[in-house]
KENU-312279 format. One record per residue (C-alpha): residue in one letter; x, y, z. Coordinates in pm, whole numbers, padded with zeros to 5 digits, always signed. Example, Ala and Ser with C-alpha at 12.3 -4.5 7.8 and 13.67 -1.06 7.14 Angstrom:
% KENU-312279
A+01230-00450+00780;S+01367-00106+00714;
This chain:
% KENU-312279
X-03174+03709+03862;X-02837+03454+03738;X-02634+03660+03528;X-02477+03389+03307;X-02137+03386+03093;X-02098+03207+02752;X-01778+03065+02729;X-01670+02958+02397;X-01367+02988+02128;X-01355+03236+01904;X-01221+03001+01670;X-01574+02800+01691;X-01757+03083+01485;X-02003+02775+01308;X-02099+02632+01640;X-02183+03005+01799;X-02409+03053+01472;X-02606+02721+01578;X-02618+02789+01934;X-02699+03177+01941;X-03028+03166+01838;X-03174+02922+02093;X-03027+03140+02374;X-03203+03400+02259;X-03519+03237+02246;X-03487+03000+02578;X-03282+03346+02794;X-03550+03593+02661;X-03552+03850+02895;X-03550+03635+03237;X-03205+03601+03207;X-02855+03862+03207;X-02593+03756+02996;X-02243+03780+02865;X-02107+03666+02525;X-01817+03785+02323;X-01968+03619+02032;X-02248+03874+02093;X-02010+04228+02047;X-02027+04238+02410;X-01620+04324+02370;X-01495+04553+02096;X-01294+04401+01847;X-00929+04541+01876;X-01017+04590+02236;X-00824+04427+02544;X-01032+04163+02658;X-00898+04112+02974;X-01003+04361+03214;X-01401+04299+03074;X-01381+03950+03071;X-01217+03964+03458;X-01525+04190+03515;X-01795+03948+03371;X-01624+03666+03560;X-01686+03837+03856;X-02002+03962+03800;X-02169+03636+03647;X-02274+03369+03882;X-02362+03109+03616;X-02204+02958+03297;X-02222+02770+03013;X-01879+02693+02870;X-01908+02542+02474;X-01598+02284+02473;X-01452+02167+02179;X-01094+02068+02078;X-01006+02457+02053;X-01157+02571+02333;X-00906+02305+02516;X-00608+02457+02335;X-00712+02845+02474;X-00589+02957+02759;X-00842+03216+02775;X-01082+03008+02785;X-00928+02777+03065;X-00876+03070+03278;X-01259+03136+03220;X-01345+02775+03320;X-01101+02768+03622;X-01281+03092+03762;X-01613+02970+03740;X-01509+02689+03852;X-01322+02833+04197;X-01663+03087+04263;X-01838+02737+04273;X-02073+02924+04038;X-02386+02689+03827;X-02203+02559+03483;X-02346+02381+03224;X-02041+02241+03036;X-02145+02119+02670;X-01871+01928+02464;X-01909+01932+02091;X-01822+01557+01849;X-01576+01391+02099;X-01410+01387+02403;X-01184+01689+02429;X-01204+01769+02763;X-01469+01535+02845;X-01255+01357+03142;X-01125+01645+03297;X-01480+01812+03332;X-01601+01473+03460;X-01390+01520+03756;X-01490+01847+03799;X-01876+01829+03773;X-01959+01520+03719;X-02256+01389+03554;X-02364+01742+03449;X-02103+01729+03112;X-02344+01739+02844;X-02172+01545+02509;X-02317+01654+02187;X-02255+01371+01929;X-02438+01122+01715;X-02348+00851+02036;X-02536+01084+02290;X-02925+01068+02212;X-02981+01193+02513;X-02799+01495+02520;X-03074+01729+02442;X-03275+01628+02741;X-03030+01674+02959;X-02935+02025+02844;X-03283+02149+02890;X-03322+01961+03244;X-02977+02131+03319;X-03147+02490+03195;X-03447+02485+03376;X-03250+02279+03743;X-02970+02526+03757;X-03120+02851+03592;X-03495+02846+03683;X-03555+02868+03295;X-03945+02751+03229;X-03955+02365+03089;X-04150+02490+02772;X-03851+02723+02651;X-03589+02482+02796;X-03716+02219+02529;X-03605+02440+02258;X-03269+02394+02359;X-03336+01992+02390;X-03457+02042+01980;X-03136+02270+01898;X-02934+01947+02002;X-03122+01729+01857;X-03019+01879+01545;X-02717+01957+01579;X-02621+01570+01662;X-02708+01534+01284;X-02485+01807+01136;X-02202+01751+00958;X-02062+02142+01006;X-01999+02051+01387;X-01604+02062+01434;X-01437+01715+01415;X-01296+01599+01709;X-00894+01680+01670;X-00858+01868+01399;X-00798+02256+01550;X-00630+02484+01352;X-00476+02561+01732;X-00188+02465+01881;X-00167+02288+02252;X-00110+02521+02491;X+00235+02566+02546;X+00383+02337+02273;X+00678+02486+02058;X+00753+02513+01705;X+00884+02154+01692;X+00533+02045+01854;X+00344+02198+01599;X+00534+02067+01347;X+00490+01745+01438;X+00133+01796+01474;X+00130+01913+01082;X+00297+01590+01035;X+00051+01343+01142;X-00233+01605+00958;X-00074+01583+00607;X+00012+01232+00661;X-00306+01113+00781;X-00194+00994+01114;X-00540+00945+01310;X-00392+00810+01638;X-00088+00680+01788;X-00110+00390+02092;X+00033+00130+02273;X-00201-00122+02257;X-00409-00323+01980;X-00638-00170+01826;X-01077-00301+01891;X-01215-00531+01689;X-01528-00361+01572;X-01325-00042+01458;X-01084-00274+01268;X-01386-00453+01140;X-01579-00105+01024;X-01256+00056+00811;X-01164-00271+00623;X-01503-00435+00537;X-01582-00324+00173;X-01253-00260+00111;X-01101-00374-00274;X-00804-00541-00118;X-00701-00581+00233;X-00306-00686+00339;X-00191-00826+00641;X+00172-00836+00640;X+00363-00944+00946;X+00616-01240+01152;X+00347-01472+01166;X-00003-01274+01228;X-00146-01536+01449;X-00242-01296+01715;X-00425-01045+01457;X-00568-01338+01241;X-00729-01489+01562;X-00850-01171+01755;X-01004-01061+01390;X-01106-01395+01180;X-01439-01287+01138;X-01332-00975+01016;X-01133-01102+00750;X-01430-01350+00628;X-01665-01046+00616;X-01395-00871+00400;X-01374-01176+00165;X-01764-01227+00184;X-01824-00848+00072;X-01628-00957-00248;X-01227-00830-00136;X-00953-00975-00212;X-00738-01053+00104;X-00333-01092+00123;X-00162-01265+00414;X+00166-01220+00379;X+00393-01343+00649;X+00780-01430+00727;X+00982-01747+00578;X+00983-01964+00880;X+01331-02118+00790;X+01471-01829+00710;X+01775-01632+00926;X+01493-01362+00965;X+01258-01609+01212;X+01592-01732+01358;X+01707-01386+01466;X+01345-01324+01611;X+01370-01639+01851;X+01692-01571+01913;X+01653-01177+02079;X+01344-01223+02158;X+01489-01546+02373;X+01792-01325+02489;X+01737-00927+02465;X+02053-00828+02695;X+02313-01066+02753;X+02484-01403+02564;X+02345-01699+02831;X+02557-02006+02803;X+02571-02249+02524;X+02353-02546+02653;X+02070-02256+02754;X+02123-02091+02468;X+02053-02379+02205;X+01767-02513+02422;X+01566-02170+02532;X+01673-02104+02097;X+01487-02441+02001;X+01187-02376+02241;X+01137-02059+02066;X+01173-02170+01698;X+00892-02445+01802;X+00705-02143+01908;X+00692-01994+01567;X+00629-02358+01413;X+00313-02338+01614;X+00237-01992+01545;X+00243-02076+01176;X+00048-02355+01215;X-00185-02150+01370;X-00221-01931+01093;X-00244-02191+00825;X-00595-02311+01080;X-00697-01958+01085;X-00702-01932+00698;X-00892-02210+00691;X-01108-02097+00909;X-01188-01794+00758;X-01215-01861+00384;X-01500-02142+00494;X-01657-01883+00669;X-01672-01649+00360;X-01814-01865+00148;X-02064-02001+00425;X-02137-01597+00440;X-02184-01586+00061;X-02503-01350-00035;X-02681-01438-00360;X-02574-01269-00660;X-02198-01190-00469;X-01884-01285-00578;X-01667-01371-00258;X-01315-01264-00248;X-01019-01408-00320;X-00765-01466-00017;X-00401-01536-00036;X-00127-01663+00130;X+00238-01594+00032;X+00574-01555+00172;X+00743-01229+00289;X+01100-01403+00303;X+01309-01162+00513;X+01110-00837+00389;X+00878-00743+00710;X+00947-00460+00872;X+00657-00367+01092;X+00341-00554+01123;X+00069-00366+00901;X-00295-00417+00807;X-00393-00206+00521;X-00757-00139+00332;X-00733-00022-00029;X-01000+00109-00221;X-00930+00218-00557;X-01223+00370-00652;X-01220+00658-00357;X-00837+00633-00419;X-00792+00563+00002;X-00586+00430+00252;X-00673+00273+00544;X-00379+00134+00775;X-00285+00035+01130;X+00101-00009+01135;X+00230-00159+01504;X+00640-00060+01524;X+00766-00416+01615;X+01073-00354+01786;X+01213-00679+01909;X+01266-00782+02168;X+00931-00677+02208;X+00644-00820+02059;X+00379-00667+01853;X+00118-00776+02082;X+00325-00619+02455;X+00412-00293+02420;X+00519-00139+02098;X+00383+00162+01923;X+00113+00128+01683;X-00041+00428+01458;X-00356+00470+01234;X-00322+00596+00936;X-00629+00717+00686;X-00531+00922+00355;X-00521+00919-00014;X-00269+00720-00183;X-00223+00862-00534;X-00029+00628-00776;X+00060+00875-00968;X+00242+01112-00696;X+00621+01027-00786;X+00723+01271-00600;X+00663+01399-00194;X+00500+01056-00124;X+00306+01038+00177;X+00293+00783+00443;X-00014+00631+00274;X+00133+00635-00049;X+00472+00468+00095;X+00247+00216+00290;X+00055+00082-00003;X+00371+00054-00220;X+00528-00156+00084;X+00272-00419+00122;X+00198-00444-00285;X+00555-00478-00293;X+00619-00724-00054;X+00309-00932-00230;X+00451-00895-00577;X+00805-01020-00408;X+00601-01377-00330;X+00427-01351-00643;X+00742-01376-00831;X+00899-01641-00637;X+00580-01823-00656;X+00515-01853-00302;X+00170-01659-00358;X-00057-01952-00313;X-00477-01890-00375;X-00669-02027-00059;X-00956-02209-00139;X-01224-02414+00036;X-01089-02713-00074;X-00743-02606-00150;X-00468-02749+00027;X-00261-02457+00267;X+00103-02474+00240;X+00282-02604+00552;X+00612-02380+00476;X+00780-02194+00212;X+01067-02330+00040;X+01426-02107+00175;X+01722-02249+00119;X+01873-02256-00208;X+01913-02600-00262;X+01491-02646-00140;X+01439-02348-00393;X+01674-02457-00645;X+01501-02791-00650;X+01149-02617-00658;X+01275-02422-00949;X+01381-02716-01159;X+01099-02917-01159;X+00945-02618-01268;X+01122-02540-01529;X+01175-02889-01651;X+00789-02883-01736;X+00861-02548-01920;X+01119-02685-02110;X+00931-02994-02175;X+00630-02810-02328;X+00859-02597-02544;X+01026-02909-02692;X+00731-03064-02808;X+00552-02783-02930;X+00892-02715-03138;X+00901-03068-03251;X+00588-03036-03364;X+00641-02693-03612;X+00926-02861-03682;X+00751-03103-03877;X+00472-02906-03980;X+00710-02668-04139;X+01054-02820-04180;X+01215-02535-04444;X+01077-02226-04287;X+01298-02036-04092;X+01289-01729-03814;X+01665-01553-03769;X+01600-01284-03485;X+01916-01065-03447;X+01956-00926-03075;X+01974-00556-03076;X+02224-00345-02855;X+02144+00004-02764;X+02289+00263-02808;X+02326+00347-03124;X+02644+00516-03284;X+02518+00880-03241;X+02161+00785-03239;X+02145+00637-03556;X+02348+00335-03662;X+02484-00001-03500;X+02770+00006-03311;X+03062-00217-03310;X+02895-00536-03126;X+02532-00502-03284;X+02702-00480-03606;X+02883-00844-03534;X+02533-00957-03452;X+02384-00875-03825;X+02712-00973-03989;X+02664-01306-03810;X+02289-01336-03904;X+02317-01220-04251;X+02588-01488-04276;X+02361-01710-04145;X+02077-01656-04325;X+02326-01714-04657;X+02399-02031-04537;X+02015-02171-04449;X+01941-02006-04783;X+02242-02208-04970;X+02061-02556-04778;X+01701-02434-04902;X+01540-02290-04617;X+01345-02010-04649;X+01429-01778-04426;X+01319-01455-04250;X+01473-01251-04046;X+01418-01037-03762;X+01578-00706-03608;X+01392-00625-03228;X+01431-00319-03062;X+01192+00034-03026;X+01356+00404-02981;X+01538+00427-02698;X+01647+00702-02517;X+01895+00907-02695;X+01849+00763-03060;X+01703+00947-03325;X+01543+00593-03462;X+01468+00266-03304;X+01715-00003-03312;X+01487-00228-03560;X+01555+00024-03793;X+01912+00110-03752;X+01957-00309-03774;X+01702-00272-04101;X+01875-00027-04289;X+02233-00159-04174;X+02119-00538-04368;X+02014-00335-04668;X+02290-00161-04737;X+02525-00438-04736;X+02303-00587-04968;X+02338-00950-04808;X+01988-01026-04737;X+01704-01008-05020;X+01475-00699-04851;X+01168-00860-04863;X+01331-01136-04637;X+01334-00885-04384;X+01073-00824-04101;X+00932-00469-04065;X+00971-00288-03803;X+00617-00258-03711;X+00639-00602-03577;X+00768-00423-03247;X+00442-00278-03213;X+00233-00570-03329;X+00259-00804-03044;X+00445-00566-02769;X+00190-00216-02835;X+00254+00056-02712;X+00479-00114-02393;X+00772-00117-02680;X+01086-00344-02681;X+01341-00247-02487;X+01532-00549-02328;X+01649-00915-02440;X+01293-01043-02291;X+01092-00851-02487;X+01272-00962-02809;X+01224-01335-02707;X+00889-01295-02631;X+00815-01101-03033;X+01041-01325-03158;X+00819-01596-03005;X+00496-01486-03141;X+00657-01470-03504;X+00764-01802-03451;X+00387-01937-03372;X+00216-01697-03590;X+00459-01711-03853;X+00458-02074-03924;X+00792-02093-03878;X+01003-02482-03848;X+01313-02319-03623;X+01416-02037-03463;X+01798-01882-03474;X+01854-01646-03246;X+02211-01426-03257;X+02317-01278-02929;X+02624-01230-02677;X+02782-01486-02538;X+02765-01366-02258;X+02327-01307-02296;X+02297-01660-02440;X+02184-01833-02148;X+01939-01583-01985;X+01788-01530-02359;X+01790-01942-02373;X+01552-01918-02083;X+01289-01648-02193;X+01231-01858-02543;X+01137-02176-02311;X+00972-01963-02098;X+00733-01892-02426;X+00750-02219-02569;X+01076-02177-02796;X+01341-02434-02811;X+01577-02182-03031;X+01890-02284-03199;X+02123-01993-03076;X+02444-01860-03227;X+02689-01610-03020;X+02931-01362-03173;X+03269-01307-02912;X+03228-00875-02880;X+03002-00817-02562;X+03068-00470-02426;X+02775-00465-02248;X+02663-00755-02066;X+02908-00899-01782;X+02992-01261-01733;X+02980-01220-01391;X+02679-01091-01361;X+02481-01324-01579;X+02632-01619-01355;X+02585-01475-01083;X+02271-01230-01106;X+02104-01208-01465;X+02066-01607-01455;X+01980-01706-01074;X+01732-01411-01099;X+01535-01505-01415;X+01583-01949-01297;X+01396-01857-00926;X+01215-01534-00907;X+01144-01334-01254;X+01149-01557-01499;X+00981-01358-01835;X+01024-00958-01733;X+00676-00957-01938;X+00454-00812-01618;X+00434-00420-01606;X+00486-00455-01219;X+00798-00637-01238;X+01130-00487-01122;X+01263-00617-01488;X+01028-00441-01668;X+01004-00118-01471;X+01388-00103-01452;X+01430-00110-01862;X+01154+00029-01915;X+01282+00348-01692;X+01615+00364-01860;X+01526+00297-02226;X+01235+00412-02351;X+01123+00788-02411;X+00882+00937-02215;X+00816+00607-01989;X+00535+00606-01726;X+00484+00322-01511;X+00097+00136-01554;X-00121+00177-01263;
């Protein structure tokens, strides 16, 4: 009679529990056998001169392989022996492929793989049962039911996820292995990654981004993908480098040349070739898009709304070609990130890593690599959505054939823009003008902070001296006039600047009090995001204007602010009058001409969005308690 040995883990106590009662019942009493699992071995005890003596004594095995049982060495060396007394084995590996290829060497067809992908795994466990161990075909099927069931259970271990070590790694090792665990790293490769797994993670998905150089490889291997995405109601963002920009020059130019400077003539032609490359590549893409939102809507199920798909410009932002599934509602991560590292190309060569996680919006602090992945690709989109290269792909849309770069292409862009802007704000202006020709809005700009927390300081002082003097003056002409002091507590101040400017105007007595604006306006048309920079009092001041029936606007600022603040009030349909008082120990010339004005002319041009870098950035440093809007 076969004396057999059960080889398992001891670390794979749930899969024992399945697996011990259908030995019993399909051994019964035909059979000898040895498992630790059983309290064959004493706990405490040595196990190895018992387990040497089972080896030797047992002419038959069936070894229970999982992920841990690979990491033992124990349970190696139990394998190994077996393996060397050319002794019957019946190897069963548990949800994957730990092990699977080495065994296949060894034995051959007889690796039995339990997993939803094996139906017939059961049968061949009981064939194996009754061929190598004489066990009686009725009893053997119990053990072809016990699989059967346990295909279906979701208790089985996953496939890499052992609490164990490998065998033989080192602290570092294990560390690293912690790593990709609390990060969500699922697998790391050198090649792309299949179509029908890409296809499974990002269908259904809320939003799906593709950020990379040019994506024509991933948009072609995967267009019907991306369709199905759209046509299960997504949104999708393609995202993808400024052609003309030093960033696509750079590419051609190391990926033309990775190790040495060739000469001139070569240079400039192989250079050329490979700009024409990326032409093509993008042109590629924009035929791909195509492509794909036709086939969406073609896919379009009754009673669906197909997603939206987008196309924008990354400018000189991409780092690493990524493809990334969001879904809000289960607050998850999906994301395959390929390590470009020219001169390689995605596509030959370079690492690539899954990664599969939560990505909390709230976590500001210890963000994980799914957290810092979704901020990078929303990011990069809001970065086009600014500089309104974000362009919605429709059927019969028209596809951009490049982004404009250089600044006099964007500074041109901008100015026809903005001549339509201020176009619209003249006329509606003309218009109140006449409507109401003696009715009059003063706003005063505010300047934070406050003279220990609770009056105006030097400059925001000039400011109401200069309005009240103002508002003396309209009054003298017969205007009726109103006037109106921004600004909500800031950080710092025991009351808001609206009321430190309030109470500063009453006191000197030079404006009637019911001539001035409460300060509850603040609240009234900015809630509870506040006001807290020289946008946010345009865009008030604005609404009082229209709401207000006002004939004119003064505004009082900097000199320095006038400008920029000129800009927000055409930006909301304002043509004000402005007045400037000389103090400004706050804002920088410099920086306006340079930074404040450039910024707000081509890329943010009202600070009114809660994701803009504007609004988070004043928002951060002013106002009490701030929290940024998810």
């Amino acid at each position: 009679m076969k004396r057999v040995f059960i080889s398992h883990c001891s670390d794979d106590i749930a899969v024992m529990e399945q697996i011990k009662p259908t030995l019993d019942a399909v051994f019964a009493s035909e059979l000898a056998w040895f498992c630790t699992y059983d309290n064959s071995i004493t706990a405490g005890k040595d196990r190895g001169p018992e387990i040497r003596q089972e080896l030797a004594a047992c002419d038959a095995m069936i070894a229970v392989i999982t992920d841990s049982y690979m990491r033992s060495v124990i349970c190696l060396a139990e394998l190994s022996a077996m393996w060397a007394k050319k002794g019957a084995l019946i190897p069963i590996v548990f949800n994957g492929d730990a092990g699977r290829e080495m065994l296949e060497k060894l034995y051959g067809e007889a690796v039995i793989v339990v997993n939803a992908d094996k139906p017939d795994a059961g049968r061949m466990l009981a064939d194996a049962l009754t061929k190598h161990f004489g066990i009686p075909a009725e009893r053997a099927a119990l053990a072809h039911g016990w699989v059967t069931a346990a295909q279906s259970n979701p208790d089985l271990p996953p496939a890499g996820h052992s609490p164990r070590p490998y065998i033989g790694s080192g602290s570092s090792y294990d560390s690293f292995i912690r790593y990709c665990a609390s990060s969500g790293i699922r697998r790391i490769q050198e090649k792309s990654l299949d179509t029908e797994y890409m296809q499974k993670q990002l269908v259904g998905k809320k939003e799906v981004y593709l950020v990379g150089t040019t994506l024509k490889g991933l948009l072609l291997n995967n267009t019907d993908t991306f369709a199905e995405v759209l046509a299960a109601g997504g949104d999708l963002y393609v995202l993808i480098a400024n052609l003309h920009s030093d960033f696509c020059e750079d590419v051609a130019e190391i990926e033309s040349f990775p190790s040495q400077q060739p000469p001139n003539d070569l240079f400039s032609s192989q250079l050329l070739t490979e700009q024409e490359r990326l032409e093509k590549e993008f042109g590629t893409v924009r035929g791909q898009l195509s492509s794909i939102i036709h086939k969406a809507h073609r896919a379009q199920q009754p009673g669906r709304q197909t997603g939206r798909l987008f196309f924008g410009d990354a400018g000189t932002l991409v780092r690493q070609t990524v493809t990334a599934g969001i879904d809000d509602g289960r607050n998850l991560l999906w994301a395959w990130v390929s390590v470009t590292m020219p001169p390689k190309r995605a596509a030959s060569g370079t690492m690539s890593f899954e990664v599969e996680a939560a990505a909390d919006d709230f976590n500001d602090k210890n963000r994980t690599l799914a957290e810092n992945i979704k901020d990078y690709v929303r990011e990069i989109c809001g970065y086009a959505r600014r500089r309104g290269t974000l362009t919605e792909i429709t059927p019969q849309g028209v596809i951009p054939e490049h982004f404009p770069y250089d600044t006099p292409a964007y500074m041109a862009h901008a100015q026809q823009e903005w001549e339509k802007v201020y176009a619209d704000a003249v006329q509606d202006s003309k218009l109140r003008s006449l409507l109401n020709p003696d009715k009059v809005l003063i706003e005063v700009a505010a300047q934070h902070p406050l003279r220990d927390g609770k009056t105006p300081d030097t400059a925001f002082r000039m400011r109401l001296d200069r309005a009240a003097a103002l508002y003396r003056e309209l009054c003298a002409a017969g205007k009726t006039c109103s006037i109106y002091v921004p600004g909500s507590l800031h950080n710092g101040d025991s009351v808001s600047l609206s009321s430190a400017g309030i109470g500063y105007l009453m006191q000197s007595g030079a404006v009637k009090p019911e001539d001035i604006l409460p300060e509850t306006v603040n609240a009234l048309f900015k809630g509870s995001d506040g006001v807290y920079n020289s946008a946010d009092e345009c865009f008030t001041a604005a609404q009082l204007f229209r709401n207000g029936a006002f004939g004119a606007l003064h505004c009082v600022c900097s000199a320095n602010q006038m400008v920029r603040k000129t800009l927000f009030y055409w930006r909301f349909g304002v043509v004000p009058q402005m007045h400037t008082v000389p103090d400004d120990s706050f804002h920088s010339s410099l920086y306006e001409l340079f930074t404040g004005v450039p910024d707000v002319l081509l890329n943010d041009h009202d600070w009114q969005d809660p994701e803009s870098h504007h609004f988070r950035r004043t928002h951060a440093e002013r106002m009490p308690g701030f929290q940024e809007k998810t």
